[in-house]
N, C-alpha and C positions, 0 to 999 in steps of 0.2 A: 561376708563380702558385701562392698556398696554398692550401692545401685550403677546402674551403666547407661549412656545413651545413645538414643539411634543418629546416625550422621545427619539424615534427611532433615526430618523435622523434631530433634533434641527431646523425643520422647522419653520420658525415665522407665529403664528395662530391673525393674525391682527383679532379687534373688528368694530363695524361696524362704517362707519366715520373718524379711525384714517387715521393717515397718510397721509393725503391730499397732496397729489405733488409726492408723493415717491411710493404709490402703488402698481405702475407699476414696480418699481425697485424691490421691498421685491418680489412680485411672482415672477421675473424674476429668482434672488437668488433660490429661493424655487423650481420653473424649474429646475434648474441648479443640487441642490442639487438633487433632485427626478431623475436626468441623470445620475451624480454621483452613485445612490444607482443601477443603473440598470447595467449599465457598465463602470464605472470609473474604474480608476488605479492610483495608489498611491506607491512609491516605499518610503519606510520609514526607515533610518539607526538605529540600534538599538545605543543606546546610554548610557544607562545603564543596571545592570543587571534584574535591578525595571521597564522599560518601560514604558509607555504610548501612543497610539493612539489620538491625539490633536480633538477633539470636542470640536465645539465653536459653540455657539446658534446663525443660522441665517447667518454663515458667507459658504463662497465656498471654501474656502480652507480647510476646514479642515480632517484630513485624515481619522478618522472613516467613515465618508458619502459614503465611495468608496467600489464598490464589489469588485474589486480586488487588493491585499496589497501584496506589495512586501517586504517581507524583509531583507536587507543587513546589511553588515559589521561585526566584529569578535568579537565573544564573548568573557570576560573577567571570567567568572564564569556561575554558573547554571543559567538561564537567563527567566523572566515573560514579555511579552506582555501583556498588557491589554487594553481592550477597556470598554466602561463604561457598567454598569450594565444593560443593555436593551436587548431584543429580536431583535434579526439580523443574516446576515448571510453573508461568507466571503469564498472568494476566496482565500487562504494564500498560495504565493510562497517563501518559505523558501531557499532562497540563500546567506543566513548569513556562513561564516568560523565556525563551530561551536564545532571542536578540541574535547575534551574529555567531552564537556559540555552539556546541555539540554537545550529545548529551550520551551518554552511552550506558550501559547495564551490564554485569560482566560475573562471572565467580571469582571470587579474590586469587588475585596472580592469575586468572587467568585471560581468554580475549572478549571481549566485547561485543554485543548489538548495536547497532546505531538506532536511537528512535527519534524519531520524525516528530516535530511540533504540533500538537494538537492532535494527535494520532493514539489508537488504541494497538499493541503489540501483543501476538502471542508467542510467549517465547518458553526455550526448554536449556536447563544446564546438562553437560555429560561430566559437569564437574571439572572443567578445565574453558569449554568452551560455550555461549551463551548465543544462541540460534532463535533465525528468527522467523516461524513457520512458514509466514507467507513470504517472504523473501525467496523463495525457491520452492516451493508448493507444486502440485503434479495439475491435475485438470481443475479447473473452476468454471463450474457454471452457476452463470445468476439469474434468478427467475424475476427479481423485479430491477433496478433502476442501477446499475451500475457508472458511477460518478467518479473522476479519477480527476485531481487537483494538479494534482506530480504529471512528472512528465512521460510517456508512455512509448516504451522501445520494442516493436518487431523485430525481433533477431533469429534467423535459423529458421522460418517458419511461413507459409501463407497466413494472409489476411482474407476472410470470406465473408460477406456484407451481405445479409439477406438467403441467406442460403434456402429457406423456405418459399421462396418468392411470393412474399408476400408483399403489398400495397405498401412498403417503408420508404418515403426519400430519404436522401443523403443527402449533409449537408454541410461543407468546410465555410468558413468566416474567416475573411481577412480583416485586416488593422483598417482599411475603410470601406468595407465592400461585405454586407449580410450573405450572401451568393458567389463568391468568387468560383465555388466548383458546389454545383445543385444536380441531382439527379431526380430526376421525375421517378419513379419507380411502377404509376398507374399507367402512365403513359408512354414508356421505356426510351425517356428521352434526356440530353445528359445539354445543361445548363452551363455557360461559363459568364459569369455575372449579369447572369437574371434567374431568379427563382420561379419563370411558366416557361418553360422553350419549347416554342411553337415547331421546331425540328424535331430529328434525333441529335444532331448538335448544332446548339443555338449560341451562338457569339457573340455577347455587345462590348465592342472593341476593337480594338486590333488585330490581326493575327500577323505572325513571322512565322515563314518556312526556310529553315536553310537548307534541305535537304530537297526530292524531287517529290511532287503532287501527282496524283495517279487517280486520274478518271476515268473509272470502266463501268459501263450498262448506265451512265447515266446522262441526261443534260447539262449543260454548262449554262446561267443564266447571267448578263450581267446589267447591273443596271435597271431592274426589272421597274423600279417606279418612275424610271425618266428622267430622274436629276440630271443635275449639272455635273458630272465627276467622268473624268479623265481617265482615258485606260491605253496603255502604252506595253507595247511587247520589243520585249529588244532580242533579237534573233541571230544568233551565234552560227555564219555560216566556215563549214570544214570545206 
């Protein structure tokens, strides 16, 4: 009987007997490949829009065998990787030009990852479908600088800013304004276009209220430096 291969990574499954001379060669391959699956690298140029990852039964070069695939050069259209239909899992660094086009990673016939321009992906096949870990990931904590280019959606959930209370300000940026919303956080005072507010809310600008203002336990000030500025109450009698 001939030899047989594994689905995963096209290991050669020798019978008992064959091979006589060469033995030592086929495991050695089968080594080699099983290195490949733990930490190999493979940079692979895309070539068409249709792609393919080369698997070949038995042999070491072939580029599915490897956990980490690098992918380069420019896309021509909306663009499929694929690797063959088997349960795996892949390191994919996406360093393809990829211009106004999409790029995806898929088991053949089956569905696809979308990977992101200049992005590193960790992804896993079930051999139909190609998942993409952090896309749906349980808790993440990050001990040092977490940096997000893409755009970032709360959905279903609070947002908690400082939960240690610690000494951290806050700080939104507008299209002309470094300050548009600054929280002091040492001095527990909350800014709206100025980064010291000399309050707990310090305004330079305007305000509108369409709704009703509610001053209780404290003073009303107006006017406090003398200027020139006009104040007018229009009084709605029932």
């Amino acid at each position: 009987m001939a030899s047989t291969y594994s689905s995963a990574l096209n290991l050669e499954l020798q019978t008992t007997g064959e091979n006589s001379g060469t033995w030592g060669t086929i495991v050695n391959n089968n080594l080699q490949k099983l290195e490949s699956a733990t930490k190999g690298y493979v940079a692979v140029a895309i070539a068409s829009t249709t792609d393919s990852l080369s698997a070949t039964d038995g042999s070491t070069t072939d580029e599915q065998s490897n956990a980490i695939i690098k992918l380069t050069g420019s896309l021509t259209g909306n663009t499929t990787m694929q690797c063959e239909a088997v349960e795996s899992w892949y390191i994919v660094d996406n360093a393809t030009t990829m211009g106004a086009y999409t790029l995806g990673f898929k088991p053949a016939g089956g569905t696809a990852a979308s990977l992101v321009a200049g992005s590193k992906h960790l992804l896993y096949s079930d051999g139909s479908t190609m998942f993409d870990v952090l896309a749906d990931c349980g808790n993440i904590t990050a001990n040092g600088t977490l940096a997000v280019a893409g755009n970032v959606s709360f959905d279903g959930g609070t947002f908690v800013f400082n939960e240690s209370s610690a000494d951290l300000d806050f700080r939104i940026e507008g299209s002309a304004d470094a300050n548009l919303l600054f929280t002091d956080a040492g001095n527990d005072r909350v800014g709206i276009k100025t980064g010291s507010p000399s309050t707990e809310l310090h305004v330079v600008g305007g305000i509108k209220a369409t709704g009703d203002i509610d001053f209780d336990g404290g003073g009303f000030v107006f006017n406090e430096t003398g200027a020139s500025v006009d104040f007018r109450i229009l009084l709605i009698l029932e």
